[in-house]
C-alpha positions in Angstrom: 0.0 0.0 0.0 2.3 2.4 1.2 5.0 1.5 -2.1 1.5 2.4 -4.1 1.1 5.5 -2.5 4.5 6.7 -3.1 4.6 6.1 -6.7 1.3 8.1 -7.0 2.6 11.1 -5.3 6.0 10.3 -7.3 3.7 10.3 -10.1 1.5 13.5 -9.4 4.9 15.1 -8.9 6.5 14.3 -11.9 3.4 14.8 -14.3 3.0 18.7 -12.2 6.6 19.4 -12.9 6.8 18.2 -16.5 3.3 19.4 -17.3 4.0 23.4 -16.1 7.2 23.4 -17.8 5.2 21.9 -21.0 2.5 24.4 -20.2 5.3 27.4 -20.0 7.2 26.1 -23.1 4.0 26.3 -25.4 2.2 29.5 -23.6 5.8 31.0 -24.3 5.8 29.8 -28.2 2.8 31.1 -28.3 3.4 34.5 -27.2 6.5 35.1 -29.8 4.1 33.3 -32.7 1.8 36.3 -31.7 4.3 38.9 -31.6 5.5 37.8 -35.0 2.5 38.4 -36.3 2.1 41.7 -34.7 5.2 42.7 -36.1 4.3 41.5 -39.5 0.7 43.1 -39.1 2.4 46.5 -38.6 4.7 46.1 -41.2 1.7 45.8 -43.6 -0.3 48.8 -42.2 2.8 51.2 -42.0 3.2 50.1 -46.0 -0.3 51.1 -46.6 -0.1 54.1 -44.7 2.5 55.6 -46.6 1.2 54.4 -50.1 -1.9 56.6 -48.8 0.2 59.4 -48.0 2.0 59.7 -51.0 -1.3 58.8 -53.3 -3.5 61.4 -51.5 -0.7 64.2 -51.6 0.8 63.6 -55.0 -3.0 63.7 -56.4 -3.4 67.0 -54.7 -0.8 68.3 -56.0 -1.4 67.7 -59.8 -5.1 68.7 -59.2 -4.0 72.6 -58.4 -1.0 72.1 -61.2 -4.2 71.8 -63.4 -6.7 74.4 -62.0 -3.0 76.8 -61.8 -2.9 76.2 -65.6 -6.6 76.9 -66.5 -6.4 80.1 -64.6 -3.3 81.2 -66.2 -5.8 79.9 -70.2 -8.2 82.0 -69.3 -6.2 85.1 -68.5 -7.8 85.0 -65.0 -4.9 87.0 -62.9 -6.7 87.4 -59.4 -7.9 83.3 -60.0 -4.8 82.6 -61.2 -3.0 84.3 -57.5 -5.2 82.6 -55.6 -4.3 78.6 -57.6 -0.7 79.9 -57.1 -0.7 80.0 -53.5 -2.7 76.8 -53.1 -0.3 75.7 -55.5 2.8 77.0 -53.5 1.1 75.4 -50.1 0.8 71.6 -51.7 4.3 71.9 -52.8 5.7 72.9 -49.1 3.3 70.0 -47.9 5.5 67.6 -50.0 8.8 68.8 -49.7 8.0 68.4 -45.4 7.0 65.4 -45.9 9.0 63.6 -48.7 11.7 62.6 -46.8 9.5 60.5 -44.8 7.9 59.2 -47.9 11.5 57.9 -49.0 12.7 56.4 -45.8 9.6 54.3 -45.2 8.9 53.2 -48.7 12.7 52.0 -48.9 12.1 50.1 -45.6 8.8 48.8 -46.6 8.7 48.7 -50.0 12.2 48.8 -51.3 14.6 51.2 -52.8 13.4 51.0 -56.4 10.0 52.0 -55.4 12.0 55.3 -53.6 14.3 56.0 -57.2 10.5 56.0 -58.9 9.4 58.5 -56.3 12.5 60.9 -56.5 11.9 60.8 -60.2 8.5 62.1 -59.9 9.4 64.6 -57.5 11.5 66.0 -60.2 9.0 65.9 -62.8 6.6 67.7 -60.5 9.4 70.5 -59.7 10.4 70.9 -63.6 6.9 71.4 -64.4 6.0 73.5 -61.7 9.0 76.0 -62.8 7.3 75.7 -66.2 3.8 76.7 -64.7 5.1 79.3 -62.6 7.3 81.2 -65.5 4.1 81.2 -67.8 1.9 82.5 -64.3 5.0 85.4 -64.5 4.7 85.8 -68.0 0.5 86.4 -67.5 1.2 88.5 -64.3 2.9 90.8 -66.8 0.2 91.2 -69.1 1.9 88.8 -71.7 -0.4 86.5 -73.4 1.2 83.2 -73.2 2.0 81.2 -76.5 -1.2 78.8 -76.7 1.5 76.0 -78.1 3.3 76.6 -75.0 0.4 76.2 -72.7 -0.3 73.5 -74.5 2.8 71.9 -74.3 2.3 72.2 -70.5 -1.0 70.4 -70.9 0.6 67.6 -72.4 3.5 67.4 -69.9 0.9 67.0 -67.2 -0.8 64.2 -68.7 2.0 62.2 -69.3 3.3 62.9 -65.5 -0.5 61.7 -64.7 0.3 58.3 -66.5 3.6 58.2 -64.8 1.9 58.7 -61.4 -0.9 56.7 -62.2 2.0 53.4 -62.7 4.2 54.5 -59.7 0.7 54.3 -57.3 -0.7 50.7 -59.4 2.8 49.0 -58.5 3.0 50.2 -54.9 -0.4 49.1 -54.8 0.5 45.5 -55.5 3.3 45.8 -53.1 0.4 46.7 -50.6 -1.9 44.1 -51.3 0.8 40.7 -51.6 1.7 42.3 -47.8 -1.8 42.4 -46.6 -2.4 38.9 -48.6 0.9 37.2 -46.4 0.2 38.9 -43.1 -3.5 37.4 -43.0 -3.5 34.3 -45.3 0.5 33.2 -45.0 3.4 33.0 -47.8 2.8 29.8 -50.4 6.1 28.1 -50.5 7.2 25.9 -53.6 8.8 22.8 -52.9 13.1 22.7 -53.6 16.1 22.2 -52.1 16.4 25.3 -50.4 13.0 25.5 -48.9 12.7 21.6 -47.3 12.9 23.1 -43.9 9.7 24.9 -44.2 8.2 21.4 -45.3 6.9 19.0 -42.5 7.6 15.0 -42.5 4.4 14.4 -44.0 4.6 16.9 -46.6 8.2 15.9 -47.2 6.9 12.1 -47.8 4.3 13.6 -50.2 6.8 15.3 -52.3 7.6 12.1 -53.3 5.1 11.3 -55.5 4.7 14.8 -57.1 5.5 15.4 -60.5 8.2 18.2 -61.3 5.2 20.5 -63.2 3.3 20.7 -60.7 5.7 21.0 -57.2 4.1 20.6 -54.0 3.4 24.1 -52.6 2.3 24.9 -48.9 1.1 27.8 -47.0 2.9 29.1 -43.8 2.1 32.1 -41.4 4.6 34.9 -40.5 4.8 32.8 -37.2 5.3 29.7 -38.9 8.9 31.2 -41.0 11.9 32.7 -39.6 13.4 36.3 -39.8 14.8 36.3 -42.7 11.7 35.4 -44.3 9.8 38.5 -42.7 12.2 40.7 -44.1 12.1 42.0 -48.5 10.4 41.6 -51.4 12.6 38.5 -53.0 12.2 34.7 -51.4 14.1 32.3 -53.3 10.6 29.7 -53.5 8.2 31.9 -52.1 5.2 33.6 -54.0 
């Protein structure tokens, strides 16, 4: 009786022990799986934030561009001061913020996506010296050359198109983010991704044919670092 006892309280001992430090192990796992995913989730929103950002101002600043230019058309001087300085107060809203706009799209997005940007900011500047030199010229009671302000026209439109690409590809950037933060990253099955791949999916692989490689779906929990981080995963779509 009494060896029976002891091995139940030997028993109840050893299953408390090794069942807390079970219990710790996986509440801790846990915790950093969440955290991953925090991180991941924020990396997401700070991407989209800062595609809206630049979307909302660049827009705005093209619009009074345009209204500048069919002020300065119609010969309208006291419209045309007034486009001007809205003009003049977009362009100061962009040159405070476009540092910001650069740092966090090359951390987000990549540094491509902030060579595309700096290009357009030059674009917009070289055009608005354009616009402002024909506002001068009207100020002055010089009718501008219609083929001139035409010209600008045309400039405008293709800087539209320009813009119109630049916000479309960031876009995509935005939505594959948002797609692996809450749905996970498919990985394709090769040599350098079998780590990713369980013992059941591994035994699987097997009898897959080379066209059609087994793929899988992991969370931002489920992969490590150096998965978190960039646009290019060798495997991963």
């Amino acid at each position: 009786m009494a060896t029976t006892l002891v091995s139940l309280f030997v028993g109840f001992i050893l299953t408390g022990i090794v069942g807390a430090w079970l219990s710790q192990r996986w509440q801790h796992r846990s915790w950093i799986n969440q955290q991953q995913i925090l991180g991941e989730e924020k990396s997401y929103l700070d991407l989209k934030t800062v595609w809206d950002e630049v979307t909302t101002l660049s827009g705005k600043r093209q619009w009074r561009m345009r209204r500048l230019l069919y002020s300065i058309k119609a010969m309208n001087l006291e419209n045309a001061d007034l486009r001007l300085q809205e003009y003049r107060e977009v362009v100061s809203e962009w040159n405070e913020k476009r540092n910001s706009f650069e740092v966090r799209l090359t951390l987000f997005a990549g540094y491509d996506f902030t060579t595309r940007l700096e290009k357009l900011g030059a674009a917009f500047t070289e055009l608005g010296a354009e616009l402002e030199r024909s506002y001068k010229s009207s100020s002055n009671g010089v009718v501008e050359d219609p083929q001139q302000l035409a010209h600008l026209e045309s400039s405008m439109n293709l800087l539209n198109r320009t813009l119109f690409e630049f916000n479309r590809d960031v876009l995509r950037v935005v939505e594959s983010k948002r797609k692996q933060t809450y749905y996970g990253t498919e990985i394709s099955f090769g040599e350098s991704t079998l780590e990713h791949f369980g013992t059941w999916e591994l035994a699987k692989a097997l009898f897959k044919s080379g066209v059609k490689p087994l793929r899988v779906i992991r969370t931002s929990a489920e992969l490590p670092l150096p998965f978190l981080v960039g646009n290019e995963r060798p495997g991963i779509n």
